[in-house]
C-alpha positions in Angstrom: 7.8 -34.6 -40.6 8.0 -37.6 -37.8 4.8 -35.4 -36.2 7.4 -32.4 -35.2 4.4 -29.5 -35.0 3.3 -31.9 -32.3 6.5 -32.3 -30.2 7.1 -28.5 -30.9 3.9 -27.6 -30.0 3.4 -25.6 -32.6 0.6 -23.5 -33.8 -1.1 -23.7 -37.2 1.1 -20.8 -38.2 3.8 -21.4 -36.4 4.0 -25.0 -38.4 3.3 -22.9 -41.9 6.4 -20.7 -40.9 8.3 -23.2 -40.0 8.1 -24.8 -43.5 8.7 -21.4 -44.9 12.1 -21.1 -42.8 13.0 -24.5 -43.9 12.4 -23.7 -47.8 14.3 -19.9 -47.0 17.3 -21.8 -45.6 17.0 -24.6 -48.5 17.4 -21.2 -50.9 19.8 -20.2 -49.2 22.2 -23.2 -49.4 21.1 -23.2 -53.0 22.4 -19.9 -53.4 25.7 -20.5 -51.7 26.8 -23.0 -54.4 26.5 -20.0 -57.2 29.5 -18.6 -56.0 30.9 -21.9 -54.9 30.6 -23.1 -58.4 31.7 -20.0 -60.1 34.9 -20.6 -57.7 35.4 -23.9 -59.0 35.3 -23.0 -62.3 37.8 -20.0 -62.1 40.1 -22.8 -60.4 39.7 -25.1 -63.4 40.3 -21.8 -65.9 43.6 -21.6 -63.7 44.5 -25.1 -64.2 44.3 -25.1 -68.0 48.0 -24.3 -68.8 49.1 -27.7 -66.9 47.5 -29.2 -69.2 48.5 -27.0 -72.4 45.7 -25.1 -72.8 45.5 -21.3 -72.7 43.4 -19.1 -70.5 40.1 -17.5 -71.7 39.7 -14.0 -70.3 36.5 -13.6 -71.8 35.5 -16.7 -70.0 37.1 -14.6 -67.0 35.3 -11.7 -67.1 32.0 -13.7 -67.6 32.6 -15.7 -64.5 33.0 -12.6 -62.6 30.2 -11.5 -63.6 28.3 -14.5 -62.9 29.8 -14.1 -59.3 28.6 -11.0 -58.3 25.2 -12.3 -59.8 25.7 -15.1 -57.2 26.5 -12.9 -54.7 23.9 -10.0 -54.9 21.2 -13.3 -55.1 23.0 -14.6 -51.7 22.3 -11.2 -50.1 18.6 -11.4 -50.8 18.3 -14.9 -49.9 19.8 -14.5 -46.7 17.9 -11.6 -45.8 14.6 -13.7 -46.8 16.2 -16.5 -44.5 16.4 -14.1 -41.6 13.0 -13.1 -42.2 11.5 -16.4 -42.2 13.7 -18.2 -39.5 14.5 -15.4 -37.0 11.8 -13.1 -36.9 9.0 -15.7 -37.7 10.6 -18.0 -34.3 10.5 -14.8 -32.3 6.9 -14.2 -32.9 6.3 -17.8 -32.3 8.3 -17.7 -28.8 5.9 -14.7 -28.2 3.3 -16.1 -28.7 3.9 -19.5 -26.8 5.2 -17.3 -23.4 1.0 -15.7 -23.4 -0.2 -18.9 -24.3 1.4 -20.1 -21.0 0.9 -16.8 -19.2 -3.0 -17.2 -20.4 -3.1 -20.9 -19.2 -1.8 -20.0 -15.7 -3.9 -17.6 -15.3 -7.2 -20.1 -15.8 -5.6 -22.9 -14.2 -7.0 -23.9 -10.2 -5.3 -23.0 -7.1 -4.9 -27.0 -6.4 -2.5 -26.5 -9.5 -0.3 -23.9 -7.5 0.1 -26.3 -4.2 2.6 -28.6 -6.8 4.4 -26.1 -8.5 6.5 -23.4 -7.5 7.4 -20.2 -8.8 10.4 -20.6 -10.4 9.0 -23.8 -12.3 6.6 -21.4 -13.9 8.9 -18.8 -14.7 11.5 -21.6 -16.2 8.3 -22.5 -18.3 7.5 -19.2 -19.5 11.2 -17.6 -19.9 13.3 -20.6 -20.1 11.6 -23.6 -21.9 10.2 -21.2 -24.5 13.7 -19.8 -24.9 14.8 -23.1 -25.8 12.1 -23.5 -28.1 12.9 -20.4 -29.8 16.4 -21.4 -30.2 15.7 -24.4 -31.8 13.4 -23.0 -34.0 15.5 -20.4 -35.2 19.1 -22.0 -35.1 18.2 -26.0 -35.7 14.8 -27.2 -37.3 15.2 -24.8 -40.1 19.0 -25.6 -40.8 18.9 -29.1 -40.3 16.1 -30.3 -42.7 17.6 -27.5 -45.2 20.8 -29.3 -45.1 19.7 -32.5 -45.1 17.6 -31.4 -48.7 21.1 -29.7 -50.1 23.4 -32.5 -49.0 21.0 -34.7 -50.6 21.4 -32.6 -53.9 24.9 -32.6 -53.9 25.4 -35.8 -53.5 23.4 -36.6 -56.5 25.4 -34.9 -58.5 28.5 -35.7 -57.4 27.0 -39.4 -58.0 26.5 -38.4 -61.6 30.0 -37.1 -61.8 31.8 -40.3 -60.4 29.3 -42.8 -58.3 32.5 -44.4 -56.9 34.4 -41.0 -55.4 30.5 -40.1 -54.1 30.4 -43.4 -52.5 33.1 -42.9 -50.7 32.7 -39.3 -49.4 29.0 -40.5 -48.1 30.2 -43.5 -46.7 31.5 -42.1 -43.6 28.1 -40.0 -43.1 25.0 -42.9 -42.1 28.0 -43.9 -39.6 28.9 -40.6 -37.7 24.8 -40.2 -37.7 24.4 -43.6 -36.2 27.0 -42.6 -33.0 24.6 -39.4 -32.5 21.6 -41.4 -32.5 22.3 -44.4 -30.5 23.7 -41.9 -28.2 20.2 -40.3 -27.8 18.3 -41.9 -24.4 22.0 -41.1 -22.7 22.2 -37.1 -23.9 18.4 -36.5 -22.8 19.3 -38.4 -19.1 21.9 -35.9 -18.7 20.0 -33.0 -19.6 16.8 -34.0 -17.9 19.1 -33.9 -14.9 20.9 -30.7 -16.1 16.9 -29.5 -16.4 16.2 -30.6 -12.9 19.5 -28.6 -11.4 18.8 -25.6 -12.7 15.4 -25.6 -11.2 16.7 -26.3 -7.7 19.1 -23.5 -8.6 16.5 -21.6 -9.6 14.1 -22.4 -6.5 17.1 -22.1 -3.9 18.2 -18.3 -5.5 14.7 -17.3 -5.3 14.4 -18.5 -1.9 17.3 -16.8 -0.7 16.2 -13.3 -2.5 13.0 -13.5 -0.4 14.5 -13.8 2.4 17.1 -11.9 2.1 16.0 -10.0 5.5 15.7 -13.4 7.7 19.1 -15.1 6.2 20.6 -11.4 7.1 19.3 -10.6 10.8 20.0 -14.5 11.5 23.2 -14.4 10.1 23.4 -16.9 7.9 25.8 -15.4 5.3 28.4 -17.0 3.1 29.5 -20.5 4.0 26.8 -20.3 6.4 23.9 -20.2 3.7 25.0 -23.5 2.1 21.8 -24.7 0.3 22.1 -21.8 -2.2 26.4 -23.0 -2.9 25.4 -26.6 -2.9 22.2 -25.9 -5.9 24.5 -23.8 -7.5 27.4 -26.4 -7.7 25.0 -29.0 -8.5 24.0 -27.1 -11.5 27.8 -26.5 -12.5 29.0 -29.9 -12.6 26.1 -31.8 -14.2 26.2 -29.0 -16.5 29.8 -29.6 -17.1 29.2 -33.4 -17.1 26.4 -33.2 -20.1 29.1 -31.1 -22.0 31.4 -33.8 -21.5 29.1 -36.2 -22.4 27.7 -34.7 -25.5 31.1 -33.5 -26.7 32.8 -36.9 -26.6 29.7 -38.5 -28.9 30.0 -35.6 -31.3 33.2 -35.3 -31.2 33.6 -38.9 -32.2 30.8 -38.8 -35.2 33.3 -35.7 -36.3 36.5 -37.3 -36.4 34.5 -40.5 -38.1 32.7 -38.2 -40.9 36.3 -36.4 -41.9 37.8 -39.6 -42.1 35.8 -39.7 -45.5 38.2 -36.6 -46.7 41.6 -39.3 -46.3 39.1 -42.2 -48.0 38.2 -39.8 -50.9 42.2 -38.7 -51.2 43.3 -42.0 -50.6 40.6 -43.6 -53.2 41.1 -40.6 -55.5 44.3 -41.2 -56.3 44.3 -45.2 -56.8 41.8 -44.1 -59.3 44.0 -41.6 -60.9 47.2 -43.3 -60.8 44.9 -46.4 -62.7 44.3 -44.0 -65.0 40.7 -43.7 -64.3 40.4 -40.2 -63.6 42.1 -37.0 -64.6 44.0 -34.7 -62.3 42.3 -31.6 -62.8 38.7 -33.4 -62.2 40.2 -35.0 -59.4 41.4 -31.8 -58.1 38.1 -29.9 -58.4 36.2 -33.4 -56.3 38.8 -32.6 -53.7 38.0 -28.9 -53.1 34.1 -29.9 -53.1 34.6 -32.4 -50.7 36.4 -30.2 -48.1 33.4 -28.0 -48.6 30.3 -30.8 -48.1 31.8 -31.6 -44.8 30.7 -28.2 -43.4 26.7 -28.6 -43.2 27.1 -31.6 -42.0 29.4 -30.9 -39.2 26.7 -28.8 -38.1 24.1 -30.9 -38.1 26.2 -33.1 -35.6 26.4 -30.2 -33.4 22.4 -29.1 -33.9 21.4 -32.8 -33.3 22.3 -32.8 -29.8 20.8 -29.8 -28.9 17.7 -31.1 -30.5 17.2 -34.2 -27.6 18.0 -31.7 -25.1 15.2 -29.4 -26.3 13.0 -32.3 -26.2 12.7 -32.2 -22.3 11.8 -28.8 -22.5 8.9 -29.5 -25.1 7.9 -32.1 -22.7 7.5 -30.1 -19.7 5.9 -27.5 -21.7 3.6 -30.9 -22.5 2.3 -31.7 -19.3 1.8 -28.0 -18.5 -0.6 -27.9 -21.6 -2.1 -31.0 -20.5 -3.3 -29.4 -16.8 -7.3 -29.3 -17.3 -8.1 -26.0 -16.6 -11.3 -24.1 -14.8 -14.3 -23.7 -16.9 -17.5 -23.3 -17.0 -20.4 -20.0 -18.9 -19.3 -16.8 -19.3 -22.7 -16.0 -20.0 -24.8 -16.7 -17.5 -25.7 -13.7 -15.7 -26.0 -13.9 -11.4 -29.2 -11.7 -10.3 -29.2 -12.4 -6.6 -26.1 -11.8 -4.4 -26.8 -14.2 -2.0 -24.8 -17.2 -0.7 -25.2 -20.7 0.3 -22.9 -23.7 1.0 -25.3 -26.8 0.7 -23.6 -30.4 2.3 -19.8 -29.1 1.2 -17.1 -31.0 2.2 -13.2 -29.9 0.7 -9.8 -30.8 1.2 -6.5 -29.5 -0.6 -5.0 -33.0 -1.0 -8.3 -33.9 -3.3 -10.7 -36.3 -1.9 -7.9 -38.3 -0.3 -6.8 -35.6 1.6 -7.8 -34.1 5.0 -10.8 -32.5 5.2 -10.5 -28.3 5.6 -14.0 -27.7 5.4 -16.4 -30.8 6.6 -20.2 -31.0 5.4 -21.1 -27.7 6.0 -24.5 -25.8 5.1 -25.0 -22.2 5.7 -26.5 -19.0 4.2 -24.8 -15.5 3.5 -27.5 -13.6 3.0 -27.4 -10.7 0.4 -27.2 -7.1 1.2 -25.6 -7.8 5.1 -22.3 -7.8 6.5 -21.6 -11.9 7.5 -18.3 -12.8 9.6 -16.9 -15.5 9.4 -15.2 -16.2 13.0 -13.4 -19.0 14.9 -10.0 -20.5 15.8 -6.8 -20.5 13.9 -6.9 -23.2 11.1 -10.4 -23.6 11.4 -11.1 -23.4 8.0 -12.4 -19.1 7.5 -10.2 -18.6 4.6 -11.0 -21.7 3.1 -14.8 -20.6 2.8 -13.9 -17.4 1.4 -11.8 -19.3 -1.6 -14.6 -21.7 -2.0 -17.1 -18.4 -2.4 -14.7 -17.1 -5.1 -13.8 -20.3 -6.9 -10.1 -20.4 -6.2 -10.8 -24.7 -5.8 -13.4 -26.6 -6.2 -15.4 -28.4 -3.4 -15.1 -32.3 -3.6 -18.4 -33.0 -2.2 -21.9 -30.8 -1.8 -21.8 -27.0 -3.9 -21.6 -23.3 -3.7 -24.1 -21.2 -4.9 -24.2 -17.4 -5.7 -27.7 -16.4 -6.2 -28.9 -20.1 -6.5 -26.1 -20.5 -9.2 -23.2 -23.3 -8.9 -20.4 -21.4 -8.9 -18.8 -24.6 -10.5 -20.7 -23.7 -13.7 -19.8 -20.3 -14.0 -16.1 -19.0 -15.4 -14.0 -18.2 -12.7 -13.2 -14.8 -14.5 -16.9 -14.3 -15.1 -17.2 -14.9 -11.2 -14.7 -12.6 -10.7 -16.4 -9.4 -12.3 -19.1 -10.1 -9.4 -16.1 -10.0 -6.5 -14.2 -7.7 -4.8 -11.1 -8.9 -2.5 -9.1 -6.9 0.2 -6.9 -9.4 1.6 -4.8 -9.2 4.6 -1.6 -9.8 2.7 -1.5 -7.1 -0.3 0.3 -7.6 -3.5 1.1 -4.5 -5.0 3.5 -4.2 -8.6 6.5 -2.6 -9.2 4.3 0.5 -11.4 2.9 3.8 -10.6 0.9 4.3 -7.4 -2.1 5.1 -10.3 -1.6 1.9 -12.4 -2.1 -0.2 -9.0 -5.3 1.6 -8.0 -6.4 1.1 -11.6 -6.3 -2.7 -11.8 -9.3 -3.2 -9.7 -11.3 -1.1 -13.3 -8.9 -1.0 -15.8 -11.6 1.3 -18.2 -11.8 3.3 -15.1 -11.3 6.8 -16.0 -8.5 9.2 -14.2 -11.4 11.2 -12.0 -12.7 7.8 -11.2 -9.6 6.3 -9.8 -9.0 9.6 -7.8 -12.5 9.4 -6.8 -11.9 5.7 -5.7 -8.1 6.7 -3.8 -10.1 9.5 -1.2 -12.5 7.4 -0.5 -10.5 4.9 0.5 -7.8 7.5 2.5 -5.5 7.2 -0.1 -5.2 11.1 -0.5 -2.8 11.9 2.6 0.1 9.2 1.9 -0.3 9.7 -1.6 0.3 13.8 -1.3 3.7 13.2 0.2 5.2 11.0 -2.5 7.8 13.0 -4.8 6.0 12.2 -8.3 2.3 12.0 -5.9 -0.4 9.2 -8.0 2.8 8.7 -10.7 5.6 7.3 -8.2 6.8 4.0 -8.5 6.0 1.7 -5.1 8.8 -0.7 -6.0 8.3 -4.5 -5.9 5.3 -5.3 -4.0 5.1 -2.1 -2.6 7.8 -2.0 -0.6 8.1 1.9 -1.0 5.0 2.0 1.5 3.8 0.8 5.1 1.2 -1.7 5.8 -1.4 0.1 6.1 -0.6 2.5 3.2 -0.6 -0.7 1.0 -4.1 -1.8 2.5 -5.6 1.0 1.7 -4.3 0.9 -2.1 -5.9 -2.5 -2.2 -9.6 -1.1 -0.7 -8.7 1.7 -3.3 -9.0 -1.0 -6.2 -12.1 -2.9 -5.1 -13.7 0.3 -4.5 -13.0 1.1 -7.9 -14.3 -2.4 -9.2 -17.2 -1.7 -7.3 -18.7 -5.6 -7.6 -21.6 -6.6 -5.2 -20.0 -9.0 -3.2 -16.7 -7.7 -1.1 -14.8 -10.6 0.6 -12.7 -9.2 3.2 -10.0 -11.6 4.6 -8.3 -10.0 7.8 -8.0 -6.4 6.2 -7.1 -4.7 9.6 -5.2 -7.4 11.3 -1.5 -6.4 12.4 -2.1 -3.0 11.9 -1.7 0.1 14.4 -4.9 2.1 15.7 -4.5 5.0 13.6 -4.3 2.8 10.5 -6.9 0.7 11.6 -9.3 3.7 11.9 -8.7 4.9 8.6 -8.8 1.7 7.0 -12.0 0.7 9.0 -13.7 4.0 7.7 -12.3 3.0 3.8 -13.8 -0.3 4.5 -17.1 1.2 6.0 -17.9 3.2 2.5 -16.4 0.4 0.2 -19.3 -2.4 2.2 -22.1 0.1 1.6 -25.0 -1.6 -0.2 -23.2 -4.9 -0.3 -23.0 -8.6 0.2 -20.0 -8.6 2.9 -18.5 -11.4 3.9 -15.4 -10.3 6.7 -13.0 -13.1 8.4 -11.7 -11.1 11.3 -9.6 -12.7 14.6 -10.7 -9.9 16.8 -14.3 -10.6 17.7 -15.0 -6.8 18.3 -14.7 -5.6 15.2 -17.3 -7.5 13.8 -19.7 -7.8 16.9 -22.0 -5.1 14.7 -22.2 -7.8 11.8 -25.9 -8.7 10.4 -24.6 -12.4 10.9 -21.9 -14.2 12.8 -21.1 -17.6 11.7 -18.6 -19.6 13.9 -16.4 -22.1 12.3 -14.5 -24.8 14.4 -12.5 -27.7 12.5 -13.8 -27.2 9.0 -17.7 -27.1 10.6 -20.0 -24.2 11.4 -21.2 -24.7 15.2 -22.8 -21.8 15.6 -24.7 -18.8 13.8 -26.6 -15.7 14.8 -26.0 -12.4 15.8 -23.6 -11.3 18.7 -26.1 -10.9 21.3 -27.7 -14.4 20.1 -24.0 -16.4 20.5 -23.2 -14.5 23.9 -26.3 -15.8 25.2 -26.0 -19.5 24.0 -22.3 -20.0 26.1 -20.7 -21.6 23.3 -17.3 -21.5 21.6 -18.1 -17.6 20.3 -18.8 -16.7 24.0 -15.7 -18.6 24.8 -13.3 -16.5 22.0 -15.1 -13.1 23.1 -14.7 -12.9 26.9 -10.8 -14.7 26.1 -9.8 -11.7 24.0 -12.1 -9.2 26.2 -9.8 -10.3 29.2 -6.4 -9.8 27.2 -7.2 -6.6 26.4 -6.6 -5.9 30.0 -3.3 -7.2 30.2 -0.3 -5.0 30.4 3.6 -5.8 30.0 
């Protein structure tokens, strides 16, 4: 069917229910011309005395019962058409929305630099509503039209070839206008598309930062970017309505022209004596009823090239290569090494974040990971964990290329506390219970003390069971921070990445989290990034990272006595600690 599972995107199933909705709905039409019929046969019984015949009751009473035959075989029909159309394109939307939720979840950070949120969220909620749509209120109807229209006019042919002729002949042309209209209808919704993604970007934007667009008072007229999206949006909305209404409108008024060609062309024929009245009469009421399925299929058509840019973005979503690599291979050894690596995130063409570097993490030690802001610390800690891949050189966990490994398989052997928590709108159990979800309740209680969670978490109305709110925002910094030690406590991997856990945060929070951190590191392979030198002057290994290079490595009392940029960093924040407002 002009390769429609393909620009659908549709499953194996989802293409073998499709052809069942389009058979359901072709049933159902079939049905609809039972009572139809029966209609035009009481209409003829009617008719009989103008032409001096007498009414036959008997034939009455049969054709009533023959209609609520019809009708009671309607009923089921329809209710088999739901079935197969609505139900079946719900599953299938379902389906599509984790198939994209899956694929974003496997697909590289580098993916995430050219996309924004609400492109995704358009993808997952928007595009596949479309999709849904069209499979429930177009594909189905359309081709089961098109196979009953076809019907009919075959046997109106038999009837009278010439009176067929002429209520078709309007048809091919009011098609034609929709179709040549095409390329124009999908400009203007690829541009309605684009609107109501810069809509959607600039609401989303202005929801986030709500508190900024508040405390700098740019309110009302003053926030124009969110007006001017949302205007956008209105008027090329408007302007692909227009634009669509005027073609289909046309093909409309073209197609019902065939009703004044078919009265007009009906009667030359009867007044030529070529025809009887009451034949005649009967062709007239069926052709005031054929019209119907195919005015719809003038309005479906459109909506059907405005779907297609949907199914197209959904396309090159699909068409994102994705991270992969065994999810077999066991690691053994915890240890670390970055062997020649060079990375940027433009891709090779791009500049360089991290720039030929070699070093060792060994297993079983704290390492921190220390230098200047923008120096590239975070960037090694993504590299370790597989959120890119390095463009030159390779990263190894226990001799292993963490290139052939599957990031989620890399993932069981990592634990993260990042500076920045995200936290979900759930219970204060549920978010501790991510980092194990087969953790059992004393287990996650277990995980929540030891990580300090206990004396927040006693003073909140419904205690583990109240809801945070989005991203936490129920709770303080450190409150938060701790939930997140909590969870990789409770994953309990061998390797702990800790990216700036206890910057920002006051010195009673800091001490708590600092003895969290202290139990959850116990036995591991640590790797910290921390701006304030003191906190990891302790470490097993310091390695100093300046411009995307490591420049120095060794202990603290090994760096202080080599003068270099760690000496530098240490005695600069040593001296500030002094200073006093």
């Amino acid at each position: 069917m002009f390769n429609l599972k393909e620009r659908l995107m549709l499953t194996d199933k989802g293409w073998k229910d499709l052809k069942k909705a389009i058979a359901a709905c072709t049933l159902t039409n079939l049905s609809l011309m039972i009572p139809f019929g029966v209609t035009i046969q009481v209409f003829a019984e009617l008719l009989k005395p103008l032409t001096g015949s007498e009414i036959s009751w008997n034939r009455m009473w049969m054709l009533f019962g023959l209609g609520l035959v019809g009708f009671v075989l309607v009923f089921l029909a329809s209710k088999n058409d739901y079935k197969k159309t609505y139900v079946v394109s719900y599953m299938e939307s379902e389906a599509t929305r984790i198939k994209v939720a899956e694929l974003i979840r496997k697909l590289p950070m580098s993916f995430f630099n050219n996309k924004n949120l609400s492109e995704l969220t358009t993808n997952i909620m928007g595009d596949c509503a479309t999709a849904e749509h069209v499979l429930s209120h177009l594909i189905p109807q359309l081709f089961a039209n098109g196979i009953s229209l076809t019907i009919v006019c075959v046997l109106l042919s038999l009837f009278d070839w010439r009176l067929a002729l002429t209520v078709f002949c309007t048809v091919p042309i009011a098609f034609l206008i929709i179709f040549l209209s095409r390329k124009l209808q999908r400009r203007m919704g690829e541009k309605h598309v684009a609107a109501k993604l810069d809509a959607s970007d600039q609401v989303q934007e202005y929801l986030e930062g709500i508190k900024v667009i508040k405390s700098s008072g740019l309110l009302g007229e003053k926030f124009s970017a969110l007006k001017d999206s949302l205007k956008l949006m209105m008027r090329r909305a408007m302007k692909m309505e227009v634009g669509t209404g005027i073609f289909v409108t046309g093909a409309q008024m073209i197609l019902q022209a065939g009703i004044g060609l078919t009265v007009f062309f009906g009667t030359y024929l009867l007044t030529g004596g070529e025809i009887e009245l009451v034949p005649l009469l009967m062709f007239f009421l069926i052709v005031v009823r054929i019209y119907g399925p195919i005015l719809t299929e003038l309005t479906l058509l459109p909506e059907l090239f405005y779907m297609r840019v949907s199914t197209e973005r959904m396309r090159t979503l699909f068409s994102t290569p994705i991270m992969e690599g065994d999810a077999e291979r066991p690691v053994k050894s915890y240890d670390i090494a970055f062997e020649n690596v060079s990375f940027s995130y433009g891709g090779e063409q791009g500049e360089e974040a991290i720039r030929d570097m070699s070093v060792t993490i060994p297993a079983n030690a704290i390492t921190a990971l220390v230098g200047p802001s923008g120096s590239g610390k975070s960037t090694v800690s993504r590299l370790i964990a597989r959120f890119w891949d390095v463009n030159k050189g390779r990263v190894t966990v226990g001799g292993v290329d963490v290139r052939t490994l599957d990031p989620e398989h890399l993932m069981s052997y990592m634990s993260f506390v990042f500076q920045d928590v995200v936290l979900f709108n759930d219970t204060v159990y549920n978010n501790i219970r991510i980092g194990n979800m087969n953790a059992s309740e004393e287990q996650v209680r277990a995980a929540a003390r030891a990580a300090c969670c206990d004396e927040f978490v006693e003073r909140l109305p419904q205690g583990y069971q109240t809801m945070l709110g989005e991203n936490g925002s129920t709770l303080s910094g450190g409150e938060r921070q701790r939930i997140s030690i909590a969870r990789a406590l409770l994953k309990n991997a061998p390797i702990v990445l800790l990216d700036e856990a206890t910057a920002s945060l006051d010195p009673e929070n800091e001490v708590l989290i600092q003895q969290a951190i202290s139990t959850l590191i116990e036995g591991k392979t640590v790797v910290v990034i921390a701006h304030r030198l003191r906190t990891v002057a302790g470490a097993d290994k310091i390695i100093v990272i300046d411009k995307g290079r490591a420049v120095e490595q060794g202990t603290h009392e090994e760096l202080m006595q080599r003068h270099g940029l760690y000496e530098r960093l240490f005695s600069i924040q040593q001296e500030s600690l002094g200073w006093s407002v």
